[in-house]
C-alpha positions as CSV (number, residue, x, y, z in Angstrom):
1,X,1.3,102.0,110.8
2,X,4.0,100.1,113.6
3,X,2.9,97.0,112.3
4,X,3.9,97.7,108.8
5,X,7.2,99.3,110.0
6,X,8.1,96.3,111.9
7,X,7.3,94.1,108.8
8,X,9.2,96.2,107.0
9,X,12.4,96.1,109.6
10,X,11.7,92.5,109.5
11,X,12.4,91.9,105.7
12,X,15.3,94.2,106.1
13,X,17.0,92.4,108.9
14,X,16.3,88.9,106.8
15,X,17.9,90.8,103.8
16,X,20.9,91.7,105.3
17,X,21.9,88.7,107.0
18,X,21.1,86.2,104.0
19,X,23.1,89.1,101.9
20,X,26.6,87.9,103.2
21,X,25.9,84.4,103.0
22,X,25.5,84.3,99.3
23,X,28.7,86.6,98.9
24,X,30.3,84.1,100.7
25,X,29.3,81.0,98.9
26,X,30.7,83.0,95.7
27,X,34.0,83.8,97.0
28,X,34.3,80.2,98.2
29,X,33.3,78.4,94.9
30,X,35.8,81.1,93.2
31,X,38.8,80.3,95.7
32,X,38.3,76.5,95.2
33,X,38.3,77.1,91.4
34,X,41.5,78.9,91.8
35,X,43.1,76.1,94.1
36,X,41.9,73.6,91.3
37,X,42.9,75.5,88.2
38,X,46.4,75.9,90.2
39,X,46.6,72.1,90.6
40,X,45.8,71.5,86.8
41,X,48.3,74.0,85.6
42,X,50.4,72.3,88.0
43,X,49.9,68.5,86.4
44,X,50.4,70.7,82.9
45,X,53.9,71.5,83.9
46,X,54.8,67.8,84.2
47,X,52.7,66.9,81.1
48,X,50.2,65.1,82.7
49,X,47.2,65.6,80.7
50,X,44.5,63.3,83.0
51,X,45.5,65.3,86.0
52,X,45.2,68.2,84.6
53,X,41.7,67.3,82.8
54,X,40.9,66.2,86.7
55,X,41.4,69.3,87.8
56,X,40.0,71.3,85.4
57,X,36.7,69.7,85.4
58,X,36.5,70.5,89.2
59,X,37.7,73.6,88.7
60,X,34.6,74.4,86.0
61,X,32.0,72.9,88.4
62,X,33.2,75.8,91.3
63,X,33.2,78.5,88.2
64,X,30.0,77.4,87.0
65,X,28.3,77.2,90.7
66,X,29.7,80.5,91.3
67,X,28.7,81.9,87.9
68,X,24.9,80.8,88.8
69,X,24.8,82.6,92.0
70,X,26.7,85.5,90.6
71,X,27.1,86.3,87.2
72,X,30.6,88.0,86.4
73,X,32.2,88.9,82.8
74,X,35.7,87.3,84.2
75,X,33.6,84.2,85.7
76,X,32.3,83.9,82.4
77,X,35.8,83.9,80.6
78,X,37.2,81.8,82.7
79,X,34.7,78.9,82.3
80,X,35.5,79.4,78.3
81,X,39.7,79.0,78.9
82,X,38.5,76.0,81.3
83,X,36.5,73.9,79.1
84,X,39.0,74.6,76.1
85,X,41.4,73.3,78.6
86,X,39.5,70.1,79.5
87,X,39.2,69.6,75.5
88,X,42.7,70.1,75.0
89,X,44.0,68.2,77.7
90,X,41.6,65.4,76.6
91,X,43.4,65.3,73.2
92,X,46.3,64.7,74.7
93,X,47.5,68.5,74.1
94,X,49.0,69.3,77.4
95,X,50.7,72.6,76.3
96,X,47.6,74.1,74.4
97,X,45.2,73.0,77.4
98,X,48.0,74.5,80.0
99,X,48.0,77.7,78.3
100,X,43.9,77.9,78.6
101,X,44.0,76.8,82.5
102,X,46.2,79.5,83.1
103,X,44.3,82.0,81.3
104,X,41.4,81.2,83.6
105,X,43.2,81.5,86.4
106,X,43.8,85.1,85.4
107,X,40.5,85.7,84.7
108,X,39.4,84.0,88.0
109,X,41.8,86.1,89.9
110,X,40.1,89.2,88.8
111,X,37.0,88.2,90.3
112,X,38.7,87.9,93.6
């Protein structure tokens, strides 16, 4: 019977310190994805639609990690209004495709 308790106490232990880790990694990949949907609505505002397609495509790539580790309703949404505004923003439409990145940086402020 110990032995089995101090397996048991074991896996716990392991649990609870990889447990924070992963929290972490998610709150990172969510913060970067903020900083970058920041810097493409930022590149909107001047009407500079490479920049802002720059951004946004790094800013997706941190939703997207952190969606995989993590799946979240918000994350989710957010990953939509980025890749609408990557297509938009391709097209040359830096209004529409500023509108979307700054509807995912609401929705990626809700996750925080």
């Amino acid at each position: 019977m110990p032995r089995r308790f101090t397996i048991a106490m074991l896996a716990l232990a392991l649990a609870l310190l990889l447990t924070p880790q992963v929290s972490l990694a998610v709150d990172e990949h969510i913060s970067q994805a903020i900083e970058s949907t920041i810097l493409a609505i930022d590149d909107g505002e001047y009407g500079r639609a490479e920049g802002l397609v720059t951004h946004a495509e790094t800013a997706l790539a941190h939703a997207e990690a952190s969606e995989k580790v993590n799946p979240n309703p918000h994350t989710a949404d957010a990953i939509k209004h980025l890749k609408e505004a990557i297509d938009e923003g391709k097209q040359g439409h830096v209004d529409v495709a500023k509108t979307h990145a700054k509807g995912a940086l609401n929705t990626l402020q809700q996750v925080m």
